[in-house]
N, C-alpha and C positions, 0 to 999 in steps of 0.2 A: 744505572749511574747514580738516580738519588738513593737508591738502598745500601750503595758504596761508601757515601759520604755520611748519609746517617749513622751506619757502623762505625766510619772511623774517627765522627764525632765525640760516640760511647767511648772509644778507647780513649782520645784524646782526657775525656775529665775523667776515667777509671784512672788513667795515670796519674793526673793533679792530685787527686785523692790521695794516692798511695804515697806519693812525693811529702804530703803533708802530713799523714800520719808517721813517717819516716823522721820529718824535721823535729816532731813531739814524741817523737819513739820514749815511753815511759813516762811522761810527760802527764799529769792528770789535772784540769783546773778544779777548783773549789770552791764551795760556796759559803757565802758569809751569812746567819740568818741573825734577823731583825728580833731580836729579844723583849725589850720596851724602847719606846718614845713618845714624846712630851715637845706641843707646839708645833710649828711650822717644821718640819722636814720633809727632804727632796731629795729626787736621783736622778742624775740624766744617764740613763745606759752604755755604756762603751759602744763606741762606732755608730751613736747616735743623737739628734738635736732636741728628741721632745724632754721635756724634763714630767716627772711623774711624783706624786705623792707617795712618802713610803708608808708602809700600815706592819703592822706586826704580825711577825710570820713571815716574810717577805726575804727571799733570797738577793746576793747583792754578789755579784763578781767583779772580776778581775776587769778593768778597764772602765769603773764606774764612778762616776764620782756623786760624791754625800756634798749637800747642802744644809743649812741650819740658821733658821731664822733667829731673831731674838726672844731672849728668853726661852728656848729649846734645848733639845737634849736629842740623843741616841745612843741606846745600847746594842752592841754586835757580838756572836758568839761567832768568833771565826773559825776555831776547832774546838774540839773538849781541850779544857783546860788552860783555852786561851780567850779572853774578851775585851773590848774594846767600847769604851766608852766616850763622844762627842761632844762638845762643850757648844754653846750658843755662838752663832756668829762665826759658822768654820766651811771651811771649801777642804773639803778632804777625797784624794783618787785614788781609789785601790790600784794599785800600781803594778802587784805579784799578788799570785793567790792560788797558789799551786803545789802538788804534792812530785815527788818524781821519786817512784822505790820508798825507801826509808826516809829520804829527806822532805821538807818541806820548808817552800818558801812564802812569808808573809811581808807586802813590805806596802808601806800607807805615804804620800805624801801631802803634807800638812802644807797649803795654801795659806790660811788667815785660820783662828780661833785657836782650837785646843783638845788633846786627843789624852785620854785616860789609859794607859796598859795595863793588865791583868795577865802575865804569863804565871800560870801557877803552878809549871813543873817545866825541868830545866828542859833544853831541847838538845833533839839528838844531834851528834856529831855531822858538820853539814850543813845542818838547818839553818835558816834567817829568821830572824824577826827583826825588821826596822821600820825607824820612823823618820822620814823626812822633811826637813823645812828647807827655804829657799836660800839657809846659809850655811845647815848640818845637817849629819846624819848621827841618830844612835841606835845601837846594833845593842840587844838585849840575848839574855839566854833564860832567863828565868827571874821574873822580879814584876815590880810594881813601880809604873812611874807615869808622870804626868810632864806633856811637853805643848807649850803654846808657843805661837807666831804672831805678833801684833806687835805694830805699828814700828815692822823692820826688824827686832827684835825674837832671836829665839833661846827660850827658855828650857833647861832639859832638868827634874825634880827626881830622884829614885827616894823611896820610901821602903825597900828590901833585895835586897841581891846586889847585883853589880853592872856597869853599861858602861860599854865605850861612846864619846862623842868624838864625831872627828869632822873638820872643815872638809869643802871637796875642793878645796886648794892650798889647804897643809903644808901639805911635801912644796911645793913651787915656794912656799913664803920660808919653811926652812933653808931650804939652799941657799935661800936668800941674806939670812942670819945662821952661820951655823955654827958661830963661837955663843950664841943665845941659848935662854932654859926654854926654845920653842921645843915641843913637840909634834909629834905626825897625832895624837890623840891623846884625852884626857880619860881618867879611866873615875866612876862617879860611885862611891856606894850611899847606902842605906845613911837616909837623913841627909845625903849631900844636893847641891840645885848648882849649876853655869848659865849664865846668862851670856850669849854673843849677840853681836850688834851686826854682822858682817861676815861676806863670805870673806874679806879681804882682811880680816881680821887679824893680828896675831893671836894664836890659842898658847897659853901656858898654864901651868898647874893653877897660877893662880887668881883665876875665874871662878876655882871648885867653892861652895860658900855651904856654909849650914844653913839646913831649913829652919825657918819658923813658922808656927803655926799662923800666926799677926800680920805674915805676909801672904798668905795663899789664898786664891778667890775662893768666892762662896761657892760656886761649882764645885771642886776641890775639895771642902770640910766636908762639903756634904758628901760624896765620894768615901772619904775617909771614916766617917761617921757609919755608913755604910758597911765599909771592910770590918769596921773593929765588932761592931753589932754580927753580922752577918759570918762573920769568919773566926769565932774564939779560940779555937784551936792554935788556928794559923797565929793570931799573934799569941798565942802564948810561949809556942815555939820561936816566936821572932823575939821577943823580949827575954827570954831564956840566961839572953848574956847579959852583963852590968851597966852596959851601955844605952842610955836613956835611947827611946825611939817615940817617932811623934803616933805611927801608931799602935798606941797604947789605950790601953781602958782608962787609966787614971787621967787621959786628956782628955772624956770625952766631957765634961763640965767645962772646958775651957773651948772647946769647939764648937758645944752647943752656944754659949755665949757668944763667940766668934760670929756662927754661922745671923744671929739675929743680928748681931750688929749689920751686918754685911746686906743682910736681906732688907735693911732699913736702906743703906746707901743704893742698891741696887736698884731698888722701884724709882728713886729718883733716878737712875742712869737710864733706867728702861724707858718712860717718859719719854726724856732728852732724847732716845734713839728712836721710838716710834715717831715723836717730831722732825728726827731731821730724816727718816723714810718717808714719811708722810710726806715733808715735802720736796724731795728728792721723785717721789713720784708725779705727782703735780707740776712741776719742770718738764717730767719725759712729758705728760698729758699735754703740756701746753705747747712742749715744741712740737708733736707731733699733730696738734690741733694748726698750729701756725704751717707744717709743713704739706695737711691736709687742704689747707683753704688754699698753699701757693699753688696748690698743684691745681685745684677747680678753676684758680683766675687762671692760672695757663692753658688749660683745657678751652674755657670762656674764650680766651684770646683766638684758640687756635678755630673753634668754631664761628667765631666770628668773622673771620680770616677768609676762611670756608664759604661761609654764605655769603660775604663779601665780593670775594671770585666766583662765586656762583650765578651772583647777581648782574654781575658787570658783563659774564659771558652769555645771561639769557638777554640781557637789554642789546649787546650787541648783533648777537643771533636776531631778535627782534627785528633792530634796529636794520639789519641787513635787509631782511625779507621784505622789510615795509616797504625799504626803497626797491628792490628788485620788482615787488607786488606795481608800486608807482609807476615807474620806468615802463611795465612791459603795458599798462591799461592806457599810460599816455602815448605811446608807439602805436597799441593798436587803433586808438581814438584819432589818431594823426590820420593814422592810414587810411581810416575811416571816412573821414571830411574830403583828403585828398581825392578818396575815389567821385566822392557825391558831386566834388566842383568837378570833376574831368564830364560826369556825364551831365551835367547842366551844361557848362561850355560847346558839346556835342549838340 
């Protein structure tokens, strides 16, 4: 009988098994490796609560989310010719990360900070590449853009190629207006930036704005400062046309200057935020200090409580026996005299 059930236990998970290679049939996850990073960075693993220091070299999947303390950084190679760069201050979950046949899907949602793209060949027919924020999505194929989240606000910047942005409730606010110049999406190229405040948004054409270099954080120059050093090729061919682009060689004197100025404002931002961590810490410490000591005076109470009824039932216990111990030696001491006067009286 038990060798029955042991058997038909194997089949039971040979089956799950096959059920689930079936539902992935093609299906292949991927992995993202950890290129460089700079300061505090963190993972907490999909379908799990410890959170873990990341270090270089370090593979990162699908269901994981990145961390980034202040004044931090992280670079990700998620396949050849695609990378991913992490700004300080960002909660980012690999969301997809998956190949299936010819296609592949990449798709990151952006929590708080700010996430660098690097696609630097276009993707095959099929493929994704996106980035999410809590009010848009943009859907890339090839190009270079920079997209941050702060303080309710998302930002979408292309710097080469081309990217749709779109609400995930567009269509519902069209219907809604549809004698209006709304669209279901804005389509962003090279040198252009959208800023939306809201999923509830209306999105029109004209949110698209030109970038400046005077407006992009320091993250960003240096980013860019990066690509134009590191990649001549690439922008020779991206400048090729008559149309100015920021990056360019001929701006790197203006973004080096940029990038000082900005490093000047920043040590003081950085400060400001290690102070208000600091004592945003010191809060959690003190309420858990305060919720430590209520818990020992509770305990205190409940043990005193304890010995309290402990005490009251030995004194009664005592108190019992004394008197039974009395009762029965004054009985027998009665009985006792009684006998002695009966035989005096005799």
């Amino acid at each position: 009988m038990l060798k029955k059930m042991y058997v038909l236990g194997i089949l039971i998970i040979l089956s799950i098994f096959i059920l689930m290679d079936t539902s992935y049939a093609g299906v292949t996850f991927t992995k993202a490796k950890v290129l460089e990073l700079y300061g505090t960075v963190q993972v907490k693993k999909g379908g799990g609560e410890k959170v873990f220091n990341i270090f270089k070299g370090m593979y990162l999947t699908q269901g994981d989310t990145i961390t980034t303390g202040i004044d931090s950084w992280l670079s990700i190679e998620v396949s050849n010719g695609r990378e991913i760069k992490i700004s300080e201050n960002s909660i980012i979950l690999i969301s997809q990360l998956n190949v299936d046949e010819t296609k592949s899907t990449s798709e990151f949602s952006l929590w708080s900070g700010g996430i660098w793209a690097n696609v630097k060949e276009k993707l095959n027919a099929g493929s994704k590449f996106e980035i999410k924020t809590p009010t848009a999505i943009m859907g890339v194929r090839g190009t270079k853009l920079y997209v941050t989240y702060k303080n309710g606000k998302s930002d979408f910047s292309l710097f080469s190629g081309s990217a749709s942005v779109k609400l995930n409730k567009s269509k519902a606010l069209n219907q809604n207006n549809p004698s209006s110049d709304f669209v279901d999406e804005i389509i962003l190229t090279k040198n252009k930036h959208a800023t939306l405040t809201g999923s509830n948004e209306s999105i029109t054409t004209e949110k698209v704005k030109d970038l400046k270099i005077e407006e992009l954080d320091v993250f960003m120059l240096g980013v860019i400062k990066d690509v134009i050093n590191n990649e001549p090729d690439y922008i020779d061919r991206l400048n090729a046309d008559v149309e100015a682009n920021i990056l360019n060689a001929n701006n790197l004197s203006t973004i080096e200057k940029a990038i000082i100025a900005r490093t000047k404002e920043r040590a003081k931002e950085i400060i400001e935020m290690k102070r208000i961590e600091d004592e945003a810490i010191k809060q959690t410490q003190d309420i858990n200090m305060i919720y430590q000591n209520t818990n020992n005076h509770t305990d205190s109470l409940d043990q005193g409580t304890t010995t309290t009824s402990t005490s009251e039932s030995t004194s009664e216990s005592t108190s019992e026996s004394t008197s039974e111990s009395t009762s029965e030696s004054t009985s027998e001491s009665t009985g006792g005299d009684k006998g002695e006067s009966s035989e005096s009286t005799r």
